[in-house]
NUNUDO-420519 format. One record per atom (N, C-alpha, C): residue number from 0; residue in one letter; atom name; x, y, z. Coordinates in steps of 0.001 Angstrom, whole numbers. Layout:
! NUNUDO-420519
{resi NUM	resn A	name CA	x X	y Y	z Z}
...
! end
This chain:
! NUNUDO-420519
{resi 0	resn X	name N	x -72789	y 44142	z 55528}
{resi 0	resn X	name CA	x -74020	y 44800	z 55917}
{resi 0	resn X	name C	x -73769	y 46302	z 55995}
{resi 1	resn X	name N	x -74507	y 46761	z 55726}
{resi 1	resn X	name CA	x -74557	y 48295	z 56225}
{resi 1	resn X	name C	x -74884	y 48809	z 56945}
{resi 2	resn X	name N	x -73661	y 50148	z 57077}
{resi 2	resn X	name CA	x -73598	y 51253	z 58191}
{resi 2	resn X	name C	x -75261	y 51874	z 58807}
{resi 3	resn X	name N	x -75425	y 52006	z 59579}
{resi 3	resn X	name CA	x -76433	y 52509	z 59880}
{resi 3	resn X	name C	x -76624	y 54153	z 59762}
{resi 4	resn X	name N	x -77620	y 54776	z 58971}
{resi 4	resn X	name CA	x -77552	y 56086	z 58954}
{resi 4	resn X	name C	x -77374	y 57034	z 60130}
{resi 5	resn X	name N	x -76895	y 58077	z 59718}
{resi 5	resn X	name CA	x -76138	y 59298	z 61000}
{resi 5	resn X	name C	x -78033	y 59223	z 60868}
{resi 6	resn X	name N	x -77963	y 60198	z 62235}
{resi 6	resn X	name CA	x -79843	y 60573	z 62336}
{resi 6	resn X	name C	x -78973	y 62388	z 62521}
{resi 7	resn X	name N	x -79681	y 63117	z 62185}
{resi 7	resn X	name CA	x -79873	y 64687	z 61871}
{resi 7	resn X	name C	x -79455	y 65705	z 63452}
{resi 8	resn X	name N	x -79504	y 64693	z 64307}
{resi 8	resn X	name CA	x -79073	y 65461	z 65894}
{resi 8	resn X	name C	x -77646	y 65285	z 66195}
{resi 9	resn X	name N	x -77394	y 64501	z 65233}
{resi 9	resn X	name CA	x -75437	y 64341	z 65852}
{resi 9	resn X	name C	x -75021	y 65512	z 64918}
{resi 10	resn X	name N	x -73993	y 65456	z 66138}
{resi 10	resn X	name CA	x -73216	y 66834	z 65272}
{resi 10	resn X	name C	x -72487	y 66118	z 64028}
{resi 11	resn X	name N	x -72032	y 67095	z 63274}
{resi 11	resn X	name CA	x -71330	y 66752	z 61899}
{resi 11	resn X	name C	x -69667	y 66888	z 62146}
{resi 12	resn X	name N	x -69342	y 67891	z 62946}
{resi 12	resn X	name CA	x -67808	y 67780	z 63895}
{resi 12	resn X	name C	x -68123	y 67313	z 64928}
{resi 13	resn X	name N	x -68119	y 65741	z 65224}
{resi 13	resn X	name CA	x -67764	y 65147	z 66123}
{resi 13	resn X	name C	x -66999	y 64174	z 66374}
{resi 14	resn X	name N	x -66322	y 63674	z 64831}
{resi 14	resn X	name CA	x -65418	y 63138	z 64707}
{resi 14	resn X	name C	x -64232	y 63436	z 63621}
{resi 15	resn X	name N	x -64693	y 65174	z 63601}
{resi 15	resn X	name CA	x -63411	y 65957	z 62790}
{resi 15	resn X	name C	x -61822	y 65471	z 63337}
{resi 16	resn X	name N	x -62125	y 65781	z 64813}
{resi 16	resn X	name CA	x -60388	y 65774	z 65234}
{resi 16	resn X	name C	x -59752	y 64687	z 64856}
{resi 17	resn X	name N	x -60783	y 63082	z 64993}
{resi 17	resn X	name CA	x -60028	y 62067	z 64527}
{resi 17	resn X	name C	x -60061	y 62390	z 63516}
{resi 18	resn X	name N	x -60563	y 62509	z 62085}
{resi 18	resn X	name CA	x -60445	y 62268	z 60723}
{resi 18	resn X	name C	x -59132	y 63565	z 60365}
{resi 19	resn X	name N	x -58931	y 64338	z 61062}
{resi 19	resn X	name CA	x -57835	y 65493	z 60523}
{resi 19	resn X	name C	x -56383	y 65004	z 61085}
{resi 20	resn X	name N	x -56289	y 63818	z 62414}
{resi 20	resn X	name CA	x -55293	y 63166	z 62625}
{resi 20	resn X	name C	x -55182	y 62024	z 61972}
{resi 21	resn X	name N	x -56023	y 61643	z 60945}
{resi 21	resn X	name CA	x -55977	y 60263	z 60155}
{resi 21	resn X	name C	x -54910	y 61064	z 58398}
{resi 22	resn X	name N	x -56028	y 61738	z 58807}
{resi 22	resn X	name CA	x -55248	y 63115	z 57596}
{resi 22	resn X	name C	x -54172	y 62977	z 57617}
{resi 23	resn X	name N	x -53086	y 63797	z 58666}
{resi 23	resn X	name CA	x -52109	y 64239	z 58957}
{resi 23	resn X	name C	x -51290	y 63002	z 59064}
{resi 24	resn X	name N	x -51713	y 61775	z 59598}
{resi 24	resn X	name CA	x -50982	y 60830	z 59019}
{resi 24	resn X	name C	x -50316	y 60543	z 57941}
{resi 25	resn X	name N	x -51624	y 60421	z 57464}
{resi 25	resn X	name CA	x -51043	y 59873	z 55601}
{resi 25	resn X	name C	x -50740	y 60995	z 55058}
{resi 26	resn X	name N	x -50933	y 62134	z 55256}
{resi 26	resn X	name CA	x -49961	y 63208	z 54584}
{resi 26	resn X	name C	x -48737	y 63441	z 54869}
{resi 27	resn X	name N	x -48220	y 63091	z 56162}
{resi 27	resn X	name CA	x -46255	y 62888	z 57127}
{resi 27	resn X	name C	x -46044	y 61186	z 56581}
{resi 28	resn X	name N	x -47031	y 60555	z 55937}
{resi 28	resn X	name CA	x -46049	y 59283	z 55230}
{resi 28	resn X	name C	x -46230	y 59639	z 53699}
{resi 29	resn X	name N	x -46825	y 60237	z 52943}
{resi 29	resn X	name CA	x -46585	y 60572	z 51357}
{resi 29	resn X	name C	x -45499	y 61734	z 51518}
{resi 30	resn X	name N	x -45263	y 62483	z 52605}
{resi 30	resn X	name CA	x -44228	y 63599	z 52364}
{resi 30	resn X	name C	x -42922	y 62550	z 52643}
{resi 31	resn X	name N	x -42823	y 61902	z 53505}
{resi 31	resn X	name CA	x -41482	y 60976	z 53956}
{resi 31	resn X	name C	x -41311	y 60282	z 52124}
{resi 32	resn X	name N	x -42179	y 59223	z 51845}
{resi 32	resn X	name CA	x -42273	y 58687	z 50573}
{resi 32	resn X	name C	x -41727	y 59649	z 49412}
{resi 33	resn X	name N	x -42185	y 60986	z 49324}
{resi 33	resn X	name CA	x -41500	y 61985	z 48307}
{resi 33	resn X	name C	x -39715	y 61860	z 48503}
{resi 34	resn X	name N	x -39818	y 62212	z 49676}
{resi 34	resn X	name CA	x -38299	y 62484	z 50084}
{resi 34	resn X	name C	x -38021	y 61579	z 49265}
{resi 35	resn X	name N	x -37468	y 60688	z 49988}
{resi 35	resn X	name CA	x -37581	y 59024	z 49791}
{resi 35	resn X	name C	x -36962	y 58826	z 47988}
{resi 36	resn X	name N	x -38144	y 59601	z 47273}
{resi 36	resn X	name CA	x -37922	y 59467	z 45984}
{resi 36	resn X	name C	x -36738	y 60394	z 45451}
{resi 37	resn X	name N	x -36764	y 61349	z 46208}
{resi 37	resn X	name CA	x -35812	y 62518	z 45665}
{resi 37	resn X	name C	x -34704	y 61898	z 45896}
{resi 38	resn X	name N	x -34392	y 61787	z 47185}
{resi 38	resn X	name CA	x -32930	y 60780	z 47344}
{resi 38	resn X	name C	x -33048	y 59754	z 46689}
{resi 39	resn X	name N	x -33676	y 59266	z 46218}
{resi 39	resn X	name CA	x -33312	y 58029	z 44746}
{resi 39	resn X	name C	x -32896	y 58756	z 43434}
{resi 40	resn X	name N	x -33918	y 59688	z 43427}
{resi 40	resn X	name CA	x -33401	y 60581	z 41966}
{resi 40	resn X	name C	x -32054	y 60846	z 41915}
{resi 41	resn X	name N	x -31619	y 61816	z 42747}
{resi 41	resn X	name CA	x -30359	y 62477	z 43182}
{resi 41	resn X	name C	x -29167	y 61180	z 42988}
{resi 42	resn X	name N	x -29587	y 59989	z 43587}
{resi 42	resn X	name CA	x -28246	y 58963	z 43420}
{resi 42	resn X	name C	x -28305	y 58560	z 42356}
{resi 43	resn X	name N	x -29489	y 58117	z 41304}
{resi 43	resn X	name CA	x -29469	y 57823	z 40024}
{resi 43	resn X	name C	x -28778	y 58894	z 38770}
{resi 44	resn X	name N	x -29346	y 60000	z 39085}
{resi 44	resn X	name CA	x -28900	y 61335	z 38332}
{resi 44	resn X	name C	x -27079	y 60998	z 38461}
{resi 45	resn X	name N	x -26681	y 60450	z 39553}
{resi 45	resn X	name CA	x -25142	y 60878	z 39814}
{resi 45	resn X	name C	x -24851	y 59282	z 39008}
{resi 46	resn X	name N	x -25186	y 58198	z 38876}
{resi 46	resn X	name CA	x -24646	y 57206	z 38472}
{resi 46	resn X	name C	x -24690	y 57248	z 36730}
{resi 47	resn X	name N	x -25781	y 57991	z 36709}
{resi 47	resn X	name CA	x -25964	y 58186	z 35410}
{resi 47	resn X	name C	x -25445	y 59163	z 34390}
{resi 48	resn X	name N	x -24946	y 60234	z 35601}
{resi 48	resn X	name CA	x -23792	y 61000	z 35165}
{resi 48	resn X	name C	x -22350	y 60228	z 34033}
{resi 49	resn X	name N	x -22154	y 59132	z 34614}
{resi 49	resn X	name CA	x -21220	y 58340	z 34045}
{resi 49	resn X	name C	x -21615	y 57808	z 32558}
{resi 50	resn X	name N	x -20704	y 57381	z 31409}
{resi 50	resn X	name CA	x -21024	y 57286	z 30429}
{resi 50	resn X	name C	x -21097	y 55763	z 30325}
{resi 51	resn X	name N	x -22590	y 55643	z 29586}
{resi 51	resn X	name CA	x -22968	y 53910	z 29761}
{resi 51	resn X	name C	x -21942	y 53166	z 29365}
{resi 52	resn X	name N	x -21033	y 53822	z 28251}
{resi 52	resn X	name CA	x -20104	y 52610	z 27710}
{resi 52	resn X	name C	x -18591	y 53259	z 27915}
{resi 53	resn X	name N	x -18370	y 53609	z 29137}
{resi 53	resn X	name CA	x -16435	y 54218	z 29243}
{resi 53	resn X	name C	x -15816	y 53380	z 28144}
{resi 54	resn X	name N	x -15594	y 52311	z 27797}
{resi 54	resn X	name CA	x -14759	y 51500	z 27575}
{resi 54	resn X	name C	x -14636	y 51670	z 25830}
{resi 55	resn X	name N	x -15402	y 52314	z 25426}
{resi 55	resn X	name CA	x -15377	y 52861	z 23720}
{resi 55	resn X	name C	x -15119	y 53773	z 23740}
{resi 56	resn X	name N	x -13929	y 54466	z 23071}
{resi 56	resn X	name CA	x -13162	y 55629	z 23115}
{resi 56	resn X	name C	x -13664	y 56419	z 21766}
{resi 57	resn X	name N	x -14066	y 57804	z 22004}
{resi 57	resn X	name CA	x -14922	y 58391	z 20608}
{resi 57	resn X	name C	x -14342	y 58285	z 19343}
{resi 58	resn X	name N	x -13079	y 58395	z 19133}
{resi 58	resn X	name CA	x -12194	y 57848	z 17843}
{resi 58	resn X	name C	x -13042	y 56524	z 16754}
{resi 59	resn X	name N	x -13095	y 55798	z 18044}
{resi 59	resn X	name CA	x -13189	y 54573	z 17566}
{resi 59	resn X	name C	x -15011	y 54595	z 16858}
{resi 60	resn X	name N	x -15461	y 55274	z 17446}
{resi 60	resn X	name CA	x -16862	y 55123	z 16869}
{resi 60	resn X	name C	x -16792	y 56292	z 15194}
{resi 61	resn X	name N	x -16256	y 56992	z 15606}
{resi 61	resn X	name CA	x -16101	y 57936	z 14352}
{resi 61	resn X	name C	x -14920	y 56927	z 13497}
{resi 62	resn X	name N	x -14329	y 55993	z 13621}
{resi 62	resn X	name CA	x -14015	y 55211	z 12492}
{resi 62	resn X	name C	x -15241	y 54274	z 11561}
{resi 63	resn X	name N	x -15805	y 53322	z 13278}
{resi 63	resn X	name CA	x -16527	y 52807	z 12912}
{resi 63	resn X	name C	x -17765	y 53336	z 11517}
{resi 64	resn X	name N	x -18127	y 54655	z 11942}
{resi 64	resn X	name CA	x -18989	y 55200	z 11134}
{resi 64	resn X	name C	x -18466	y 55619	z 10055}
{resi 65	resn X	name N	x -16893	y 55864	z 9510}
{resi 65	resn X	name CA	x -16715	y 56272	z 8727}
{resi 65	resn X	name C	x -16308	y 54690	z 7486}
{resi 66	resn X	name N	x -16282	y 54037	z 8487}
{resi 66	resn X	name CA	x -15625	y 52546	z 7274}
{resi 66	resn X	name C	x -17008	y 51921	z 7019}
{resi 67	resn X	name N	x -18574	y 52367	z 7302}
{resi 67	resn X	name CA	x -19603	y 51821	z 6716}
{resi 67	resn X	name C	x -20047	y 52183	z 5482}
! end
C-alpha cells in the first residue's frame, strides 16, 4: 500500500539529521569495503609478482621454439 503524501506544512528538514546519519553510514562501510579491496590488490600484486611457471628454465623454452 502506499505511503501517504507529506501535506505542504511539514517542514522538508525534519528528517535531514536522520537521512545524513543513514548517509554517513553507508559511506564509513563503502570506504572500509575500498580498503578492504586495496589490501587484496596489494597481496595479489605480490603473489603475482612470482613467475606462473618457476619450474621452466628460459633456455629450455628458447630450445623448445627453436626445434619447431
Amino acid at each position: 500500500m502506499a505511503r501517504p503524501r507529506k501535506t505542504a506544512s511539514e517542514d522538508p528538514f525534519s528528517d535531514l539529521s536522520k537521512k545524513a546519519e543513514i548517509l554517513e553510514r553507508e559511506m564509513s562501510a563503502q570506504r572500509a569495503a575500498i580498503e578492504r579491496l586495496k589490501q587484496l590488490g596489494k597481496e595479489i600484486g605480490k603473489v603475482r609478482a612470482q613467475p606462473l611457471s618457476a619450474d621452466i628454465a628460459p633456455e629450455s623454452l628458447s630450445k623448445r621454439r627453436a626445434s619447431r
